[in-house]
C-alpha positions as CSV (number, residue, x, y, z in Angstrom):
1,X,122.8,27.5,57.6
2,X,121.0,27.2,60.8
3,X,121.4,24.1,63.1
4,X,118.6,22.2,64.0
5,X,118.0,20.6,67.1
6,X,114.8,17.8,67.8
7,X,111.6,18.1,67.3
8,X,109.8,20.9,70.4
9,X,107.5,19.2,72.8
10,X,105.7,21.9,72.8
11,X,105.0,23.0,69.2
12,X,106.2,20.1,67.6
13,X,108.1,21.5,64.9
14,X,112.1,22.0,65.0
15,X,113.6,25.1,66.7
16,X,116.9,26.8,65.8
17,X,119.6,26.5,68.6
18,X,120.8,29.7,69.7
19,X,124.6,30.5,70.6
20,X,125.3,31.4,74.0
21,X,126.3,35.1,75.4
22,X,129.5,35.8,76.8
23,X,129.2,36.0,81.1
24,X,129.2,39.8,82.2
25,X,133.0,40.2,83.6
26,X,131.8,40.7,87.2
27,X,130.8,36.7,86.9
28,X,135.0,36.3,86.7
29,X,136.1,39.2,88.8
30,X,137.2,37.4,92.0
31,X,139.8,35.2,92.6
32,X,138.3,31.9,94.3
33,X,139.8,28.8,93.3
34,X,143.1,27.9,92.4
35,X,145.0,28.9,89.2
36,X,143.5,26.7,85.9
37,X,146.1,27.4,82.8
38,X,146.2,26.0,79.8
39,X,147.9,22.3,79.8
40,X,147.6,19.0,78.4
41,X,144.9,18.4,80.9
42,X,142.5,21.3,80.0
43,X,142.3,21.2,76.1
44,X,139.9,23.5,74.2
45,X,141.2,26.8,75.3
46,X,140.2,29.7,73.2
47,X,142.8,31.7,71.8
48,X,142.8,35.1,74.0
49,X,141.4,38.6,72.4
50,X,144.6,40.0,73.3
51,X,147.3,39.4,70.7
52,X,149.5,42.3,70.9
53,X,151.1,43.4,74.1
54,X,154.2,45.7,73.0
55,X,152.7,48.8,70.6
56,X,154.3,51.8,69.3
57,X,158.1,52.5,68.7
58,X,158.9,48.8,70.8
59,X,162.8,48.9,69.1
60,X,163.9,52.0,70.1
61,X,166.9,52.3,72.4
62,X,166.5,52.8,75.9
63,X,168.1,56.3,75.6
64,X,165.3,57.3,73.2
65,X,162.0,57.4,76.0
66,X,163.6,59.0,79.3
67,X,159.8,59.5,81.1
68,X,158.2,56.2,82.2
69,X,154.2,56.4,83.3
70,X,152.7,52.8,84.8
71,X,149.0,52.0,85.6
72,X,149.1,50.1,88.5
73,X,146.1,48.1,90.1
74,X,144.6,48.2,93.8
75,X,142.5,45.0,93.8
76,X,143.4,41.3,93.9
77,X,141.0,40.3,91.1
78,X,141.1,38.9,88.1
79,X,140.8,41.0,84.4
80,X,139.4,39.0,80.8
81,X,140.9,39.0,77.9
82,X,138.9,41.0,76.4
83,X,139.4,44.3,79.0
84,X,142.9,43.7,78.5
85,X,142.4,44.6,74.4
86,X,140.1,47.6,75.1
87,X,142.3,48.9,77.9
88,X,145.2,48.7,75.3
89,X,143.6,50.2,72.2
90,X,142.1,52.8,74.6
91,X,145.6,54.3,75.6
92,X,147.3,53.1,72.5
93,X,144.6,54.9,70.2
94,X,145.4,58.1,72.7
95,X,148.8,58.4,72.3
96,X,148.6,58.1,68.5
97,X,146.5,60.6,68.4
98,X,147.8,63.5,70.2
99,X,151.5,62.7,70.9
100,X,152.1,60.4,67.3
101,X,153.2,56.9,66.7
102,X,156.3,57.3,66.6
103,X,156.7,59.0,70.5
104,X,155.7,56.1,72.5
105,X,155.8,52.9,73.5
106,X,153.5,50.9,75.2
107,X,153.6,47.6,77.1
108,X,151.0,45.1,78.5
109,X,152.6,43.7,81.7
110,X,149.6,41.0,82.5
111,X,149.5,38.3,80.6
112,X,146.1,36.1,80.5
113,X,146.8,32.1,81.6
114,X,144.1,31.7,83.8
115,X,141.1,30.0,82.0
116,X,137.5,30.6,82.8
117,X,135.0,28.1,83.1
118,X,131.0,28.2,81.9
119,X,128.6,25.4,82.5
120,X,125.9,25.9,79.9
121,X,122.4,25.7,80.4
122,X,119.9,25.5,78.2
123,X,117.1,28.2,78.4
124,X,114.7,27.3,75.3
125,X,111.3,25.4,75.7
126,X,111.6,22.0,76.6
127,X,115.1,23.0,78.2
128,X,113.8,21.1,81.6
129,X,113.8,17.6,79.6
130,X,117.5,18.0,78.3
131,X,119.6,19.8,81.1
132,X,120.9,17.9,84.4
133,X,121.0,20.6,87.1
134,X,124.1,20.5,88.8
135,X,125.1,16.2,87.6
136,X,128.4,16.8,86.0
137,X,128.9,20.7,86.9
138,X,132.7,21.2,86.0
139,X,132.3,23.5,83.1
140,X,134.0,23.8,79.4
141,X,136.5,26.7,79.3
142,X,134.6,29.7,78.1
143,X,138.1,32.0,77.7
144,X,141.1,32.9,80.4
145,X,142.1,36.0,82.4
146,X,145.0,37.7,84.4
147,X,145.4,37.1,87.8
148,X,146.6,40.6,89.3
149,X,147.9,42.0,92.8
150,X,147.6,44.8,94.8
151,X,150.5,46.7,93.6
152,X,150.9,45.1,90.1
153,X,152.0,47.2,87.0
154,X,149.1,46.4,84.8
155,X,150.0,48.6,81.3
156,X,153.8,50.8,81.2
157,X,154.4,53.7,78.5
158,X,157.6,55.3,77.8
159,X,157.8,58.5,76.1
160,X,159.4,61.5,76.0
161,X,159.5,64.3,79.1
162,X,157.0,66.3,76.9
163,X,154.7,63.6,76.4
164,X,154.0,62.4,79.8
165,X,151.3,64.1,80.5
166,X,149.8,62.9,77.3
167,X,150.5,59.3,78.8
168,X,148.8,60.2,82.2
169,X,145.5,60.8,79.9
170,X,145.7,58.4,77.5
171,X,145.8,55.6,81.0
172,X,143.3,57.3,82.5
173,X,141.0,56.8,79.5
174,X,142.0,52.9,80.0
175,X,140.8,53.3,83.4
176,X,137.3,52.7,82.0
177,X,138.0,49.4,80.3
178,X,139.0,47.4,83.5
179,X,137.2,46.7,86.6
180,X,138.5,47.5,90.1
181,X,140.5,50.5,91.2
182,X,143.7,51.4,89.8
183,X,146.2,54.1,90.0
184,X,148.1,56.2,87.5
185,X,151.7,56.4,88.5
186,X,155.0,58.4,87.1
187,X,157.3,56.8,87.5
188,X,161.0,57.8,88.8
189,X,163.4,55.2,86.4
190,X,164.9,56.0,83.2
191,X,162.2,54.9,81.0
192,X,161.4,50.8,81.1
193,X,165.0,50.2,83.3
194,X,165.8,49.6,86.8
195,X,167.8,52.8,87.9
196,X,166.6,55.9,88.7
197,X,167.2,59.3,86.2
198,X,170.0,60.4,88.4
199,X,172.0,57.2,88.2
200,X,171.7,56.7,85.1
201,X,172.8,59.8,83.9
202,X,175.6,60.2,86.4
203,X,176.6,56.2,84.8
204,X,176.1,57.2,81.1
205,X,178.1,60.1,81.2
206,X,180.9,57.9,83.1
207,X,180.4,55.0,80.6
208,X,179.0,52.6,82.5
209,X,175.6,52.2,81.0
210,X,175.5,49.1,78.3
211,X,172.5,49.5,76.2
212,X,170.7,46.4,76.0
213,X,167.4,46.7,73.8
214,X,164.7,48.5,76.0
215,X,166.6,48.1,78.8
216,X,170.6,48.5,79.8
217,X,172.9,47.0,82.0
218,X,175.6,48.3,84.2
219,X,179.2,47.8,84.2
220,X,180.4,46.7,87.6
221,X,183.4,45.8,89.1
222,X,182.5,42.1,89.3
223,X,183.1,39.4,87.0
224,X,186.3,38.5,84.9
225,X,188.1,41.6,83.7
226,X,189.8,39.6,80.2
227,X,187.1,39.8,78.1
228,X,185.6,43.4,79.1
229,X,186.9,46.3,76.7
230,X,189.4,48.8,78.8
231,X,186.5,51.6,78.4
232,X,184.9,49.9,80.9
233,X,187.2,49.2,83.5
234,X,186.9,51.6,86.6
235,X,188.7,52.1,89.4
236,X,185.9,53.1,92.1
237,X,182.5,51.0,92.3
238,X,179.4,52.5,90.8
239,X,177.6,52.6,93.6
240,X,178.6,54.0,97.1
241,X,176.7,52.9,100.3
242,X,176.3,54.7,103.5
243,X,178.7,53.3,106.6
244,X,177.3,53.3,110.0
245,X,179.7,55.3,112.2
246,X,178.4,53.5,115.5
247,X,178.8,50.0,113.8
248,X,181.2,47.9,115.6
């Protein structure tokens, strides 16, 4: 059923109200004021297109996906919602595709808390007799957005060595969804974790790697020793730091 509004001025019959278009993104694009999230103060918010931010094989162990590819952003700006979804069903529909389900995963690193503000104006006949110009300007939230860096991972896929290339392709197809400049970058960790490929296999193969989901964590020399299995008690420390001859 249509809404009806009051009776035109001009034509003197009722007109049907008309739902307001979403803003083009480059309305939202910069950052300009300060950060406005979600809170008891700013009620309303509309849920966020993206739902999903972890697609693929998400469970696997971090020994599964050795390669590591990251799409990293080169603007301070600001990205909706809704580039976010098509940026991740671009890559994610990629890798599916040509490398298969089960050979990836893939991670949103930006999350959207950032709401975005609309003041509406009317634009029917008769609008001039309703509308207030600029009394009472602060607008209703209209939906939110990431607030990214120079230098931010924006999307992260770990794969397999042979798939990597696969991954380069399937981000720069996501490219296209977001605005700004990004780069596509491979990355030199083991997969989604902190320590480089060489590390980490010189510290599995000595049994210092503790698998821990996605990620691992490293058995140091730190910390009490009576609750640690002997396996993974070592003499030496795991990593060895350059000495400065010269330093006094």
């Amino acid at each position: 059923a249509v809404s009806r509004t009051p009776l035109s001025a001009a034509h003197g019959r009722p007109r049907p109200s008309v739902a307001m278009a979403r803003r083009p993104a480059k309305c939202y694009r910069v950052i300009k004021n300060k950060p406005y999230p979600k809170s008891r103060y700013c009620r309303g918010v509309p849920d966020p297109k993206i739902r999903i931010y972890d697609a693929g094989m998400k469970k696997f162990d971090c020994n599964v996906f050795p390669a590591c590819v990251h799409l990293v952003s080169f603007e301070k700006e600001q990205i909706s919602s809704e580039a976010m979804e098509a940026g991740r069903i671009a890559a994610n529909k990629y890798m599916v595709n040509n490398a298969g389900k089960n050979e990836f995963h893939l991670r949103v690193r930006m999350h959207p808390y950032h709401c975005l503000r609309i003041n509406k104006m009317l634009s029917c006949a008769g609008a001039d007799r309703l509308q207030t110009g600029m009394r009472g300007a602060f607008g209703k939230v209209q939906g939110t957005a990431a607030r990214i860096a120079i230098g931010q991972i924006m999307l992260s896929i770990r794969t397999k060595d042979q798939h990597a290339n696969k991954a380069v392709e399937g981000f720069r197809r996501a490219k296209f969804k977001f605005p700004g400049r990004q780069k596509i970058v491979v990355s030199r960790q083991w997969g989604f974790t902190k320590f480089t490929r060489e590390d980490y296999t010189k510290w599995k193969n000595e049994g210092r790697i503790r698998p821990d989901g996605v990620n691992c964590k490293l058995w140091e020399n730190h910390g009490p020793v009576a609750g640690r299995p002997a396996s993974t008690l070592f003499m030496g420390s795991a990593r060895t730091y350059k000495v400065r001859n010269d330093a006094v």
